[in-house]
DOKEKOL-160752 format. One record per residue: residue in three letters; x, z, y of N, C-alpha, C, O in turn; residue number from 0. Coordinates in steps of 0.02 Angstrom, whole numbers, plus 50000, padded with zeros to 5 digits. Example, Ala and Ser with C-alpha at 12.3 -4.5 7.8 and 13.67 -1.06 7.14 Angstrom:
BEGIN
(ALA; (50660; 50390; 49716); (50615; 50390; 49775); (50660; 50390; 49835); (50712; 50423; 49834); 0)
(SER; (50642; 50354; 49888); (50684; 50357; 49947); (50645; 50394; 50002); (50670; 50402; 50057); 1)
// end
This chain:
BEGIN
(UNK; (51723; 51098; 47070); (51692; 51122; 47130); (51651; 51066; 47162); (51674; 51009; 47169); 0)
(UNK; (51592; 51083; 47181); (51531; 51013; 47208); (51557; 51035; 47261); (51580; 51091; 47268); 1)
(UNK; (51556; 50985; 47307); (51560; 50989; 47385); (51490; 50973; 47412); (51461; 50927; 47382); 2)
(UNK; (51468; 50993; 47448); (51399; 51000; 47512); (51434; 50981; 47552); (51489; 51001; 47571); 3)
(UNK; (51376; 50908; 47581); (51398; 50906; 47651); (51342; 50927; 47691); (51285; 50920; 47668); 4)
(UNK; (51353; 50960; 47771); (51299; 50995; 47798); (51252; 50942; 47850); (51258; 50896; 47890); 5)
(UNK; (51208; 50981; 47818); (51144; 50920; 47864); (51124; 50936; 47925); (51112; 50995; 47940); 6)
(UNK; (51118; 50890; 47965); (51106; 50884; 48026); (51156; 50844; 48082); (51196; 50802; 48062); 7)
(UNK; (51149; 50859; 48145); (51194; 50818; 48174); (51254; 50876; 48215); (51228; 50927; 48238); 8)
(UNK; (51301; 50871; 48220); (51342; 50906; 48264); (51319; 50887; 48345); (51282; 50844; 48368); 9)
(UNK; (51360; 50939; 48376); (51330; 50947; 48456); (51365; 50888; 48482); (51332; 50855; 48523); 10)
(UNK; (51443; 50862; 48464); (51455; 50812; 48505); (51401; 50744; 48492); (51391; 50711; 48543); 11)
(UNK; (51363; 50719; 48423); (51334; 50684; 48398); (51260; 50667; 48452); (51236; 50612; 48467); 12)
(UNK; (51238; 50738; 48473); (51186; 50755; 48512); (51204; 50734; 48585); (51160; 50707; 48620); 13)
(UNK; (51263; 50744; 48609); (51277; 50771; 48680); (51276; 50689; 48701); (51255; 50666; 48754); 14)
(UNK; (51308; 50647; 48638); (51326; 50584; 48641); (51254; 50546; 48662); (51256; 50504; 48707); 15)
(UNK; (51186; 50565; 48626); (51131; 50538; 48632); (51097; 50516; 48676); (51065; 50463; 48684); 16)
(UNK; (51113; 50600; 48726); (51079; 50633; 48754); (51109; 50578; 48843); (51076; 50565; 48893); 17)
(UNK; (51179; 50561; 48825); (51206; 50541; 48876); (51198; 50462; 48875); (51236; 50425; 48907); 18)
(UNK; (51150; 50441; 48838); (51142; 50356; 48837); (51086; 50367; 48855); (51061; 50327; 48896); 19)
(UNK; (51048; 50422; 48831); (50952; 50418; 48854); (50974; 50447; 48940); (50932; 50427; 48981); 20)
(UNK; (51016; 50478; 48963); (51015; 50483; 49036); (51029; 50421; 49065); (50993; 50406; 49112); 21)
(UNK; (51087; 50365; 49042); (51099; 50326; 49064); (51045; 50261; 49071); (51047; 50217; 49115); 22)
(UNK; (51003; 50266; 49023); (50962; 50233; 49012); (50917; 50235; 49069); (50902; 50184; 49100); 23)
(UNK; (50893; 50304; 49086); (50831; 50334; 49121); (50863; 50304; 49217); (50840; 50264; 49258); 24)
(UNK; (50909; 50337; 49217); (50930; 50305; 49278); (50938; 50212; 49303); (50945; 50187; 49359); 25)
(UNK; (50932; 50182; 49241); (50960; 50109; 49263); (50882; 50087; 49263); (50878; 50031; 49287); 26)
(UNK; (50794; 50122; 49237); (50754; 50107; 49259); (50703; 50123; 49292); (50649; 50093; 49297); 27)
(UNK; (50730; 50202; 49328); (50696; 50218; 49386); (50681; 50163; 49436); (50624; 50143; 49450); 28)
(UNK; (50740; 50138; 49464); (50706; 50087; 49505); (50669; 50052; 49509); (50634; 50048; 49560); 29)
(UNK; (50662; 49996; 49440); (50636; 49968; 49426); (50569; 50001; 49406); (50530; 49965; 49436); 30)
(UNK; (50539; 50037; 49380); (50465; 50084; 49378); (50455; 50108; 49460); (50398; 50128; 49470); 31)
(UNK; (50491; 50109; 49506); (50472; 50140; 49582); (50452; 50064; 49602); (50395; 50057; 49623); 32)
(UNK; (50486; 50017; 49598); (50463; 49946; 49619); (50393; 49926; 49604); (50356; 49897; 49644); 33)
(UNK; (50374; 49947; 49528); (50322; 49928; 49507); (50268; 49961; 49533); (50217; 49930; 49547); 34)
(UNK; (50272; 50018; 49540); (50234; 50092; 49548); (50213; 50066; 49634); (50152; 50073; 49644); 35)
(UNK; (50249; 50041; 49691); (50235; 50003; 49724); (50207; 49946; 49749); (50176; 49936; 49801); 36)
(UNK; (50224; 49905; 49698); (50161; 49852; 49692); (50073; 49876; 49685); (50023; 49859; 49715); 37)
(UNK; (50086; 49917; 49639); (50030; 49948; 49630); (49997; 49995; 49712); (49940; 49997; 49735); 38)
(UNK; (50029; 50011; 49724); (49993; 50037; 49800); (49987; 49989; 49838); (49968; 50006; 49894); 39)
(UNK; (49999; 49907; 49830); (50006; 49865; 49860); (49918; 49837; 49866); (49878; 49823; 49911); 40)
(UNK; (49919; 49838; 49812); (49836; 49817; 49765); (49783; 49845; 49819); (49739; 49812; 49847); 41)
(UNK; (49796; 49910; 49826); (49746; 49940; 49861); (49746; 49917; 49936); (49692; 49920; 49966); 42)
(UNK; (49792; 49896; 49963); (49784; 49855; 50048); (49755; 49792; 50027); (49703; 49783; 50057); 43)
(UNK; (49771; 49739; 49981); (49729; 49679; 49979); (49657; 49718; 49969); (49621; 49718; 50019); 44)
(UNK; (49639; 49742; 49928); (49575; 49765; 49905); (49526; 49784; 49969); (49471; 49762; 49983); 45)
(UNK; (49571; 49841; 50008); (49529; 49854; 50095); (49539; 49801; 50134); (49491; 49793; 50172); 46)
(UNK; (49591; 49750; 50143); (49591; 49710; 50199); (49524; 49640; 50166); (49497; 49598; 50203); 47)
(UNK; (49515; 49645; 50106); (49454; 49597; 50080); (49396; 49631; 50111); (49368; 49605; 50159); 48)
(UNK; (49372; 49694; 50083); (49310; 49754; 50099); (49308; 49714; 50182); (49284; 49658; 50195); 49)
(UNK; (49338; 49759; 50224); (49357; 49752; 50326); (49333; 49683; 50335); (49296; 49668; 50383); 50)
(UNK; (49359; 49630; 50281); (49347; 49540; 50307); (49275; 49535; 50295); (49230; 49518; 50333); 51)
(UNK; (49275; 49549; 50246); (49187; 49535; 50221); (49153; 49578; 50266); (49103; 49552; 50289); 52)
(UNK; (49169; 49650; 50289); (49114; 49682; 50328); (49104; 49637; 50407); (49054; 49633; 50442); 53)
(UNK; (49176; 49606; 50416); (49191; 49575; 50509); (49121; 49509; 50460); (49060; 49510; 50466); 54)
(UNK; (49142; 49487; 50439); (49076; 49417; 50409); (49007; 49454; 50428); (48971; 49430; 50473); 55)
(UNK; (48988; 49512; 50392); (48916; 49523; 50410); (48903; 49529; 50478); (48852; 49503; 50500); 56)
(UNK; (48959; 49572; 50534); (48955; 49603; 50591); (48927; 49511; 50608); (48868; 49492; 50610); 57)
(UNK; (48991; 49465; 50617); (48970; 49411; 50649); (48911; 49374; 50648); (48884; 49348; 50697); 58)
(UNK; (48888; 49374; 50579); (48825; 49347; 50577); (48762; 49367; 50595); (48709; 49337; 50603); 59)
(UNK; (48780; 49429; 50600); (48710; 49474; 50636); (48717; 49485; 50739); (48670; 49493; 50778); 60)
(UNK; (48791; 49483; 50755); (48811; 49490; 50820); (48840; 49427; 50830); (48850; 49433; 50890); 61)
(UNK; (48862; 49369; 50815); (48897; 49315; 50855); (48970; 49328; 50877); (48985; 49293; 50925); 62)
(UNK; (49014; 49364; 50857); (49068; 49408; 50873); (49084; 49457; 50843); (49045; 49504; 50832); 63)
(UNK; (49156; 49455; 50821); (49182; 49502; 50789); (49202; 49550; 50834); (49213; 49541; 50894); 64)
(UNK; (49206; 49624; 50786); (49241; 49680; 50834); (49285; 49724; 50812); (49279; 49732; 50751); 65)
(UNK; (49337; 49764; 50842); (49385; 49798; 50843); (49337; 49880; 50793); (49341; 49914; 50742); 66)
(UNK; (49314; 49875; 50830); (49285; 49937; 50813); (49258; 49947; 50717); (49206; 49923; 50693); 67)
(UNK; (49305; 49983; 50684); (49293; 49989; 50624); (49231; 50045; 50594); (49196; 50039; 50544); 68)
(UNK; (49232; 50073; 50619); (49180; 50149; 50645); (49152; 50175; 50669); (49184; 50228; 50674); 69)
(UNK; (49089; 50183; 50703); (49075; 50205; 50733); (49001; 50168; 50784); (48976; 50120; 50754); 70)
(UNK; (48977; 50179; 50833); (48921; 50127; 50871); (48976; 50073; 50886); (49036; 50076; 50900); 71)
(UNK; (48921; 50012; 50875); (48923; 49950; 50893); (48977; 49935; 50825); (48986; 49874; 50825); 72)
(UNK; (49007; 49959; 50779); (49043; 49935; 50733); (49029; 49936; 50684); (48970; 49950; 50675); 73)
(UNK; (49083; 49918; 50605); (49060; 49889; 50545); (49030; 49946; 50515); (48990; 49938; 50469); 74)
(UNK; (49041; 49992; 50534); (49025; 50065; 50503); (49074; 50066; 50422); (49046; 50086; 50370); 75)
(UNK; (49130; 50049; 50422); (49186; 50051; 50367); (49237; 50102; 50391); (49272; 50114; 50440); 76)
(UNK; (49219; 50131; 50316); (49307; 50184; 50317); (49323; 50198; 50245); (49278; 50199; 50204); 77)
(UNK; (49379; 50208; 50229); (49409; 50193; 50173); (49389; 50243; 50136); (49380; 50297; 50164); 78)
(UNK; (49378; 50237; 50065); (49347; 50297; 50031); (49420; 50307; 50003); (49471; 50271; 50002); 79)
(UNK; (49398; 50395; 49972); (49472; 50442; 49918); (49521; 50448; 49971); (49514; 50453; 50032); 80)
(UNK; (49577; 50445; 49931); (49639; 50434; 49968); (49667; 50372; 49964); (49669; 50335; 49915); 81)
(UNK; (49692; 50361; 50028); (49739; 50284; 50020); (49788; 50303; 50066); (49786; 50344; 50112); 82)
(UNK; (49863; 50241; 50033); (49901; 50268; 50043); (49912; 50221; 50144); (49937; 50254; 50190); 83)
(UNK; (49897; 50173; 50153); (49916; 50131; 50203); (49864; 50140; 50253); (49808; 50161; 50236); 84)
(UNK; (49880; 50124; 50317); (49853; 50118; 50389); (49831; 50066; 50417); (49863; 50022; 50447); 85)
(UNK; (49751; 50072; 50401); (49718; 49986; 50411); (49692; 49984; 50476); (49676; 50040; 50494); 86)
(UNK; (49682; 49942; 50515); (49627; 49927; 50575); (49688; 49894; 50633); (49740; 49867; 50614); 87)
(UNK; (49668; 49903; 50706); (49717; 49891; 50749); (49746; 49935; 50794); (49718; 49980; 50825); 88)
(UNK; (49801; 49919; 50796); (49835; 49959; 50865); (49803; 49974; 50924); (49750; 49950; 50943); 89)
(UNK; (49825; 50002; 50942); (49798; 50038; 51019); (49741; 50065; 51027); (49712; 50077; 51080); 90)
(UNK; (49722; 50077; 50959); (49642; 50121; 50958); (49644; 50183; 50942); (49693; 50219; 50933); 91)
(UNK; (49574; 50197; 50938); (49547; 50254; 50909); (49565; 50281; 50870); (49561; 50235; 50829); 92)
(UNK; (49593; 50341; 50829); (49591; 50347; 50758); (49532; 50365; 50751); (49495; 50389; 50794); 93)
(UNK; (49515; 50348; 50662); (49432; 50346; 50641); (49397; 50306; 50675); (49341; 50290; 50656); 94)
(UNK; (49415; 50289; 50714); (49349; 50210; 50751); (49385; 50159; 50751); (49357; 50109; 50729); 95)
(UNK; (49454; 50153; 50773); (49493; 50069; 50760); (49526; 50053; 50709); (49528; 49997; 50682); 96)
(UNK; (49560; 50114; 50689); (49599; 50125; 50636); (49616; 50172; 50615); (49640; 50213; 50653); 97)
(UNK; (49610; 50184; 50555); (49628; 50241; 50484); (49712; 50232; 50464); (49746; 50184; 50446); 98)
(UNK; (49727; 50323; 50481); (49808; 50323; 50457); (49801; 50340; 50379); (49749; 50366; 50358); 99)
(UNK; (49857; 50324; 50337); (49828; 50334; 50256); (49889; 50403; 50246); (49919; 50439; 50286); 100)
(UNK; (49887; 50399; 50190); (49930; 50469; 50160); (50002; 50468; 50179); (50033; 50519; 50195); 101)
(UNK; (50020; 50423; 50178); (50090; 50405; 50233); (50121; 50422; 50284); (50178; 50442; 50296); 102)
(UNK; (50059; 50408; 50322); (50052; 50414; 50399); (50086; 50390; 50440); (50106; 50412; 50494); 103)
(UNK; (50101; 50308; 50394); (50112; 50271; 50461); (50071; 50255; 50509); (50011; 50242; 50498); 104)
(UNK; (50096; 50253; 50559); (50078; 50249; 50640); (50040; 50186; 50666); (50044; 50134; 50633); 105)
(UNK; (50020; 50186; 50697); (49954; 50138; 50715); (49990; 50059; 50743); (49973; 50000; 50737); 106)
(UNK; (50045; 50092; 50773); (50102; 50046; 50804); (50134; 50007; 50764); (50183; 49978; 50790); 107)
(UNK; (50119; 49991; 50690); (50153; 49969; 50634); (50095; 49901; 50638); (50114; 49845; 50621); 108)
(UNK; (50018; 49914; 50662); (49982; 49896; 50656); (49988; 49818; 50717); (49948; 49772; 50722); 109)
(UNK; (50051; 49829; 50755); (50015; 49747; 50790); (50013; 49691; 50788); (49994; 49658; 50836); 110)
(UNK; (50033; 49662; 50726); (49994; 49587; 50699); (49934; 49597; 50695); (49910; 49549; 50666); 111)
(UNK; (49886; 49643; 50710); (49835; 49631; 50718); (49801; 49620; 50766); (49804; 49664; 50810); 112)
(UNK; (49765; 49574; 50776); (49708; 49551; 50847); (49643; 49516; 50839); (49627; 49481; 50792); 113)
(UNK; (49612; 49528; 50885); (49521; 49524; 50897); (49511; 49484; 50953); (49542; 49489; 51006); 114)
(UNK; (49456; 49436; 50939); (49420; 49393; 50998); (49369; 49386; 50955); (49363; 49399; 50895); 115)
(UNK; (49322; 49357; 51008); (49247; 49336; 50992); (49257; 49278; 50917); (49217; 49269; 50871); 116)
(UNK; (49302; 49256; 50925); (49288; 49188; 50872); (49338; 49206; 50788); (49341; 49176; 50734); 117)
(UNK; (49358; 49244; 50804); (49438; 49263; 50771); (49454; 49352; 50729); (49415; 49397; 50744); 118)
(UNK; (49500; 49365; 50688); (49518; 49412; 50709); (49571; 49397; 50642); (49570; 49346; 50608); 119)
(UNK; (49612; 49445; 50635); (49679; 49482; 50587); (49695; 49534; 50604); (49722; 49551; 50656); 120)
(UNK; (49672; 49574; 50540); (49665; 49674; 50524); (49723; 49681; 50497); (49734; 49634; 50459); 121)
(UNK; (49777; 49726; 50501); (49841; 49730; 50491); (49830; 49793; 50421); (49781; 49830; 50420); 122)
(UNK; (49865; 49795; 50384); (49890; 49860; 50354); (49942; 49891; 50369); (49971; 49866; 50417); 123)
(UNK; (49971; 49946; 50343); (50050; 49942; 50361); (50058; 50030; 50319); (50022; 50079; 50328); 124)
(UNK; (50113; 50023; 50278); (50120; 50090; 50247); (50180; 50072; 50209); (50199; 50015; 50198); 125)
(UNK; (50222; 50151; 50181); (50300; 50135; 50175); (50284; 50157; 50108); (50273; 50218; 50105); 126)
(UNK; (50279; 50126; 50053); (50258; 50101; 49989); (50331; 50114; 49951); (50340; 50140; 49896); 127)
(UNK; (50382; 50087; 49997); (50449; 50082; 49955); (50513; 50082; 50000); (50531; 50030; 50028); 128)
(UNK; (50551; 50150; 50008); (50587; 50122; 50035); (50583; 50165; 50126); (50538; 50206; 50137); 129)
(UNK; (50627; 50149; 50175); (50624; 50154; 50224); (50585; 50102; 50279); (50577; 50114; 50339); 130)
(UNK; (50567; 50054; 50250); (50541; 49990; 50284); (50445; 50008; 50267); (50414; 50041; 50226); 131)
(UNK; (50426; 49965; 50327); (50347; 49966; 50311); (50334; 49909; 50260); (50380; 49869; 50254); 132)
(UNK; (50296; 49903; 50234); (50232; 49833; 50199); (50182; 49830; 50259); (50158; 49880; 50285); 133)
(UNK; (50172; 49783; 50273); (50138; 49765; 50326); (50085; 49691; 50288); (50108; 49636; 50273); 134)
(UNK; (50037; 49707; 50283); (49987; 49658; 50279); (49949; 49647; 50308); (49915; 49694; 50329); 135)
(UNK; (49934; 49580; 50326); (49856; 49554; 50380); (49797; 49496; 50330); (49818; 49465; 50282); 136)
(UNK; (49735; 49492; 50350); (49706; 49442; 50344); (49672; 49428; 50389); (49655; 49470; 50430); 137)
(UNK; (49655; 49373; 50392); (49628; 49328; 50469); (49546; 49308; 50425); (49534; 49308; 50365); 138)
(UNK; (49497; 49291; 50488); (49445; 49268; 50476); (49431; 49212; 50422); (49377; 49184; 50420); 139)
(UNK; (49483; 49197; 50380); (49466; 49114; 50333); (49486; 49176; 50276); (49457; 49160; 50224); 140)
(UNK; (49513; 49221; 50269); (49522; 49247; 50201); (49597; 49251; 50159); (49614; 49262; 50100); 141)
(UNK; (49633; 49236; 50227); (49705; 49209; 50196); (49757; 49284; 50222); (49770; 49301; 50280); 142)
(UNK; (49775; 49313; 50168); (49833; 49384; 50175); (49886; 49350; 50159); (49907; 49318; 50111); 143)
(UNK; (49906; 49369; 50223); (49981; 49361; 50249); (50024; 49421; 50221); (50000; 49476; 50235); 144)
(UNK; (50062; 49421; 50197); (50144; 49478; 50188); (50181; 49465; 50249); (50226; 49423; 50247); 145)
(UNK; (50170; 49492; 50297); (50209; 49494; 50358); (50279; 49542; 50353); (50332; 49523; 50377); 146)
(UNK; (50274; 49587; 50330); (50330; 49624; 50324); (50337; 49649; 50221); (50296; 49669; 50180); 147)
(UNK; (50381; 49640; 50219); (50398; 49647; 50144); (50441; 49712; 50129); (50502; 49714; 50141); 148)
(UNK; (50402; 49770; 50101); (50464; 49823; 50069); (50458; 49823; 50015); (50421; 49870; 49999); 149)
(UNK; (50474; 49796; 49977); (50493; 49781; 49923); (50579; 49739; 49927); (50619; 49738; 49880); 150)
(UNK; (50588; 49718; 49975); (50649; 49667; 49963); (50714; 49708; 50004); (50770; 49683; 50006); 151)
// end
């Protein structure tokens, strides 16, 4: 009598698989949400560069920088597509001082940022990761600050 053995795998063989590829999947969600965050991170350096360079032209043509992101007397900048963070300063306008992003954090996330004739630092601020904001600024020399970190 030949004996056959049957091909394929049995269900516990499968169930077994199936329960290391879950275990697997869970131990690097986080780590892909961390990353996946950085990456929305990219896009606030990218506008708070755009905003610095536009405050450079404003000054050189006016002698003074201004609050006003939009609109008369300002850079005439607003963020193209969708973005996810809230650039400009507190206590303004929306669409003329500052743009809320897909988020919709609040303008009030925004007050490391400030304006004078000689000066200024444009804040970002959007919840990227997490319950905490990312909060980014750059100042008139070109230097972005991480003021608030969600990532950590």
């Amino acid at each position: 009598m030949i004996k056959t053995h049957p091909r394929g795998f049995t269900l516990i063989e499968l169930m077994i698989v199936v329960a290391i590829i879950a275990c697997l999947s869970i131990l690097s969600v986080p780590h892909l949400m961390k990353t996946l965050a950085k990456a929305k991170r990219s896009e606030a350096y990218l506008y708070l560069r755009a905003i610095a360079q536009a405050q450079k032209v404003y000054y050189a043509e006016h002698g003074r920088y201004t609050a006003t992101l939009n609109g008369p007397e300002g850079l005439g900048w607003t963020p193209e597509g969708f973005y996810n963070y809230t650039y400009g300063f507190a206590g303004s306008q929306e669409g003329v001082g500052h743009f809320i992003g897909k988020y919709e954090t609040p303008a009030s996330a925004l007050s490391a940022a400030q304006i004078s004739d000689n000066g200024f630092t444009i804040a970002a601020a959007g919840r990227i990761y997490g319950d905490t904001h990312d909060i980014l600024t750059i100042d008139e020399q070109g230097r972005i600050t991480l003021v608030q970190d969600a990532l950590q």
